[in-house]
Every structure is written in structure tokens, then in C-alpha cells.
C-alpha positions in Angstrom: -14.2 -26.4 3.5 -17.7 -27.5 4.7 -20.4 -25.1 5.1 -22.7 -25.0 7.7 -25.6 -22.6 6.5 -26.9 -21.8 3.1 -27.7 -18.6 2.3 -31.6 -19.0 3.4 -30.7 -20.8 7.1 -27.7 -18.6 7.9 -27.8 -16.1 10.7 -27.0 -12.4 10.7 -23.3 -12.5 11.4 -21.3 -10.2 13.3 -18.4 -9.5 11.2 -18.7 -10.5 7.8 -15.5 -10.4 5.6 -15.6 -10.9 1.7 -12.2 -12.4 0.4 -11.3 -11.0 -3.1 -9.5 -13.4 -5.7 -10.3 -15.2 -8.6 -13.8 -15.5 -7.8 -14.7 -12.5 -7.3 -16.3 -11.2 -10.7 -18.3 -14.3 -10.5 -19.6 -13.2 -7.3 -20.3 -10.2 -8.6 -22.6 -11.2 -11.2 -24.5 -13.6 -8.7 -27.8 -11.9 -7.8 -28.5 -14.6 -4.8 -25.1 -13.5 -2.5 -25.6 -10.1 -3.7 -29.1 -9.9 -2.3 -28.1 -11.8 0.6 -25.4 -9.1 1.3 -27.7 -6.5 1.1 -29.8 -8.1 3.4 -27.4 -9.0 5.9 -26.0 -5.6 5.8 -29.4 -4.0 6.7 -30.5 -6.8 9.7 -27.5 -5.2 12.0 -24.3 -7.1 10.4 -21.9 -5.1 13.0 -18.8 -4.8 10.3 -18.3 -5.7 7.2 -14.8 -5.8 5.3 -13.4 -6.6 2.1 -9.7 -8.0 1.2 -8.2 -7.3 -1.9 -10.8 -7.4 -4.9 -13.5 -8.6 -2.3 -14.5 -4.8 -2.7 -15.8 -5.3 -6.0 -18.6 -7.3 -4.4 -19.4 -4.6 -1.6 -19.5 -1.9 -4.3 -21.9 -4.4 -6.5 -24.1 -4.8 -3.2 -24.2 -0.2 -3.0 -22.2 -0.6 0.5 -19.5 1.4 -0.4 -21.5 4.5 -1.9 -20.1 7.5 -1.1 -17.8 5.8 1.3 -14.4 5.6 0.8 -12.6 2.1 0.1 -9.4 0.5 -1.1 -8.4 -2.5 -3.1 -5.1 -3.8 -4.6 -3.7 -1.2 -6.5 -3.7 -2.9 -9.4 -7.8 -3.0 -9.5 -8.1 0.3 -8.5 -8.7 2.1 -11.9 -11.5 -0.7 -12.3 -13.1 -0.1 -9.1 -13.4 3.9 -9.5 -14.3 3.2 -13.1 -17.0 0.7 -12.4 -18.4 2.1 -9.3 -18.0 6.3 -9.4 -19.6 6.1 -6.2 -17.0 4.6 -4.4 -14.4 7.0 -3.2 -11.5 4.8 -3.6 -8.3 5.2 -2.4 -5.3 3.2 -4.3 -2.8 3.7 -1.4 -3.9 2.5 1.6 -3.4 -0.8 3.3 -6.7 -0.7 4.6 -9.4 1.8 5.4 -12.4 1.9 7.8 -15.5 3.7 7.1 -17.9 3.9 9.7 -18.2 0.0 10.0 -17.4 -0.8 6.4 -13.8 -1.8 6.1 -11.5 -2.7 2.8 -8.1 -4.0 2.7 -5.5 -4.2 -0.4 -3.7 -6.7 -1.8 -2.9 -10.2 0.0 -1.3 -9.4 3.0 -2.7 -6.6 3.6 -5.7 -8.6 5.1 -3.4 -9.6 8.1 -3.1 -5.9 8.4 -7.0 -5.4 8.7 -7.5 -8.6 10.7 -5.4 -7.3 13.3 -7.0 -4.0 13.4 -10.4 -6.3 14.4 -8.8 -7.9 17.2 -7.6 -5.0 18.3 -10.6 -3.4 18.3 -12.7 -6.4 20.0 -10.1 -8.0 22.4 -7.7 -4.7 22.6 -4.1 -4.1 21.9 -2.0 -6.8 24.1 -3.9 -9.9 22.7 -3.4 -8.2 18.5 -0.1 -8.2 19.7 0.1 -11.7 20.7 -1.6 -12.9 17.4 1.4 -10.8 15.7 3.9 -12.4 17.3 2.1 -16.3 16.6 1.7 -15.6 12.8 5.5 -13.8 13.0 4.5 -10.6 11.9 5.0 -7.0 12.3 2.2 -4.8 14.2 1.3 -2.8 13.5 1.6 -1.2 9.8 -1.2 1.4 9.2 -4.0 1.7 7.1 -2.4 4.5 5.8 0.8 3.0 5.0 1.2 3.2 1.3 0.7 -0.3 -0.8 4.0 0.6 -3.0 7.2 1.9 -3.2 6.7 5.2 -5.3 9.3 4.2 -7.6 6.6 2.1 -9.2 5.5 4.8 -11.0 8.4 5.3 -12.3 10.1 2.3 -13.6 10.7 2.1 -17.2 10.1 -0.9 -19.2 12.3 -3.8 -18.7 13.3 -4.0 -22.2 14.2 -0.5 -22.4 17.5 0.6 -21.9 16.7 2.8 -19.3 15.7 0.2 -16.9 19.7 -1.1 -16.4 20.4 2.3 -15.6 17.6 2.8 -12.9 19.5 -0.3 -11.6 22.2 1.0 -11.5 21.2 4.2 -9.8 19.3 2.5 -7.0 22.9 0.5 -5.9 24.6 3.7 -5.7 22.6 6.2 -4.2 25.2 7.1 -1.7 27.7 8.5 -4.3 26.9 11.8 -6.3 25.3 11.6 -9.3 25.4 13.8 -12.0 23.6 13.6 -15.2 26.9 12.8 -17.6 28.1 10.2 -14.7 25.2 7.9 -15.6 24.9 8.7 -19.1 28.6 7.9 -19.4 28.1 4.3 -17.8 25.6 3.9 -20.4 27.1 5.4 -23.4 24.6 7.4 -24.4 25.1 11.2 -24.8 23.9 12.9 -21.3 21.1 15.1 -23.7 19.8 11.9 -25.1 19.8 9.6 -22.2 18.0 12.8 -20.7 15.2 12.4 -23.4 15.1 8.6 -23.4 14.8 8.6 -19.6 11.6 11.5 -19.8 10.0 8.9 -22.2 10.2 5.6 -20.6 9.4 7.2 -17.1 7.7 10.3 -17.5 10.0 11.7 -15.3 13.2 13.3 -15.0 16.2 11.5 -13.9 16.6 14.0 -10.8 13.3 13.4 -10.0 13.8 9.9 -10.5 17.4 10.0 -8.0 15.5 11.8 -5.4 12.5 9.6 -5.1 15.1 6.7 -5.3 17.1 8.0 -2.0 13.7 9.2 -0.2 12.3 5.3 -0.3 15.6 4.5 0.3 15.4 6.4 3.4 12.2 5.4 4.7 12.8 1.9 4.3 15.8 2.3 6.4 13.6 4.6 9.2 11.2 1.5 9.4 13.5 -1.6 9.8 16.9 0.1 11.4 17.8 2.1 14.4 20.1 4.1 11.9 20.6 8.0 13.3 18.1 9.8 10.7 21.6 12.0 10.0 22.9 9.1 8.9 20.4 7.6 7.1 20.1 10.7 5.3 24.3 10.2 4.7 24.1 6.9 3.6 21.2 7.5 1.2 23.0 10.4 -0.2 20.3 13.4 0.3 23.3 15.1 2.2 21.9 17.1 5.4 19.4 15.4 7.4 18.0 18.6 7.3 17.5 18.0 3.4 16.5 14.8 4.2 13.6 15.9 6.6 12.7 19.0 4.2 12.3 16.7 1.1 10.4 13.5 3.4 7.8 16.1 4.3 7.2 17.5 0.9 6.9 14.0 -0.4 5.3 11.8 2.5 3.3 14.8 4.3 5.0 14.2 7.4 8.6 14.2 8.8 11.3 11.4 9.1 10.8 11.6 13.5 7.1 11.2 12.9 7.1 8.2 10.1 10.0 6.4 11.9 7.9 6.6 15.1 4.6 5.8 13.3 5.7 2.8 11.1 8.8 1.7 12.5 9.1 -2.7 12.7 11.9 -1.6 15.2 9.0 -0.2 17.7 6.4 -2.5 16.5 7.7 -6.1 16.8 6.7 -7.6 19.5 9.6 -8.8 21.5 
């Protein structure tokens, strides 16, 4: 990479994006590209965005105060814990304030790259970029970073964790409590107990987050009947289905399938 300007010579840019990785706490300790940011900010910088722990050097440079901003979930406990200010949110894919934008992990950057073209060159040319780099447009800023089951996955060296294994590959059958204690030998009132430590969570609670990201990965990447989704994933009803989506994702399996669906947002 050969740059062109130093920090003295360079002009104000138009859209100025700060890549996270490594680097980035070194950055942040650097007075002369903090400064620089500042400045660059307050001489008419149009946008200014942030990918993946990038957002730690916004926050340094007071661009995120009282804005709200995301970074990969893993950093986001350090970002609210460094910078109060910041109203960060560790579950979007990206977020735009005003004209301060942040991104999550990685890929997520594509994500917020093609919002920009979007934005500046409108909708059919993002969608011929999609299609060139051979990915999906569009997934939203508000699509979560995770599967929820994140949060509840037990150690891998606990005996617990070949069990949630197990679960997940047959979520289509009933489960009772003694069925999967039994396939683990363990007494149903124990495994009960282990599973509430290692998870801090039931094992219903567990089963029914299990089929519900089940269930939306199948919304966004089949044409599946949401009846039979809801079947197949073994919530029973759709109408179970659709009352247990909304109380989990805030909005119903028509309105997420329609919103996030790769079937409706590949570019053909």
C-alpha cells in the first residue's frame, strides 16, 4: 500500500472509514491520527464509519458521544466500559447515526459498504456490486451479529455440551426432559441441574431457542411454507411458531422472512 498524503498534506475527505483490527489500540493511543480525526471531522468530512474495532478510535476521537454505535460483539463490553458515552449496541450489523456509521465484525463491513453505495449511486448499482463480490443484499443493520444460542452454549468440556449437540440434530422429534437425560445417563433431576449451571438456562428454554434459530435460518435461505418450517423445526403450529418468533425476535415470521430473506435478496 502506498500513501499518497501525510496527515499535514491530505485533504478533507468525503467518506472516511477506520478499519478495526490488530492495530487499532495502537491507533488509539496515537495523539497525531487522533487529532487529525478530530479535525477532519469538524472541516465537513461528509460520513465517517468504523468496521469492526475501528470504533474504538472514533470513541477515542469523542465522535461517538452520545451516539449510538456497534462493534464485534466480542469488544463490546470494552467499548461501553471504556467509553460510557457511547451508546453501544452489541447486536447490530451496522448502525448509522446521523453521518457517523459503525459496522461489526469482518464481514459485516461488506454489509455497511453497500449501504454507502446505495446511498450515493442508489439501489440497482449496490446490487450489481452484490452480485460481483457474490454476496447477499441486502442483510440489515439490524440483523443480529449471532445466533442466540451463543449465549447459551455450555463449555465444550462439559458434559452438557454433547447433549446440546444432540438436541440441535433432532429438533424435529419431541423432547422430553428424561428422553435426553436418558441418552446421557444422567438422572433427568441432575442433568436438569448440570444443564442450569453450564448454561444458565433451562433446557426448555434452551430446546425452544434451538428450534426458533432453527426456524429463522430456514425463513432466510428456503422458500419452506412457514407451516412447515414450523413442522420440521418441531414448534408444532405455525401458529406457535409465529406466537413464540414475535416474543423472541419483536416481529413475525411473514415480516422477518420478507425483511431478511437471501431468497428475495440475491440478485438473480
Amino acid at each position: 500500500m502506498i500513501a499518497h498524503y501525510d496527515f499535514s498534506t491530505m485533504p478533507t475527505p468525503d467518506t472516511l472509514i477506520i478499519p478495526g483490527g490488530q492495530g487499532a489500540p495502537f491507533v488509539v493511543q496515537n495523539s497525531n491520527t487522533i487529532d487529525w480525526l478530530t479535525q477532519a471531522a469538524k472541516k465537513g468530512t461528509r460520513r465517517l464509519a468504523s468496521t469492526c474495532t475501528g470504533a474504538f478510535i472514533l470513541a477515542k476521537a469523542g465522535l461517538l458521544d452520545n451516539r449510538e454505535a456497534t462493534t464485534h460483539w466480542q469488544y463490546a463490553h470494552t467499548l461501553r466500559k471504556n467509553y460510557p458515552s457511547v451508546k453501544v449496541n452489541d447486536d447490530a450489523i451496522f448502525i448509522k447515526d446521523e453521518n457517523i456509521y459503525s459496522s461489526a465484525g469482518v464481514t459485516s463491513g461488506i454489509d455497511l459498504a453497500l449501504s454507502l453505495v446505495e446511498e450515493d449511486w442508489g439501489q440497482a448499482l449496490a446490487l450489481a456490486v452484490a452480485k460481483q463480490v457474490v454476496v447477499f443484499f441486502r442483510r440489515s443493520g439490524g440483523q443480529s451479529q449471532y445466533s442466540p444460542l451463543l449465549h447459551m452454549q455450555a463449555p465444550q468440556e462439559s458434559r452438557i455440551y454433547a447433549s446440546q449437540q444432540w438436541i440441535l440434530k433432532h429438533l424435529s422429534e419431541t423432547l422430553p426432559l428424561e428422553k435426553i437425560a436418558a441418552h446421557a445417563a444422567i438422572s433427568p433431576r441432575h442433568f436438569a441441574r448440570l444443564f442450569k449451571r453450564d448454561t444458565g438456562h433451562t433446557v426448555g428454554e434452551f430446546i425452544t431457542c434451538a428450534r426458533l434459530d432453527a426456524a429463522r435460518s430456514l425463513l432466510t435461505s428456503s422458500s419452506l411454507p412457514i407451516a412447515k418450517i414450523s413442522e420440521q423445526v418441531g414448534l408444532g403450529h405455525s401458529e406457535n411458531m409465529r406466537r413464540l418468533f414475535t416474543q423472541y425476535f419483536k416481529t413475525n415470521p411473514s415480516q422477518y422472512r420478507q425483511h431478511f430473506s437471501a431468497q428475495t435478496s440475491l440478485v438473480e
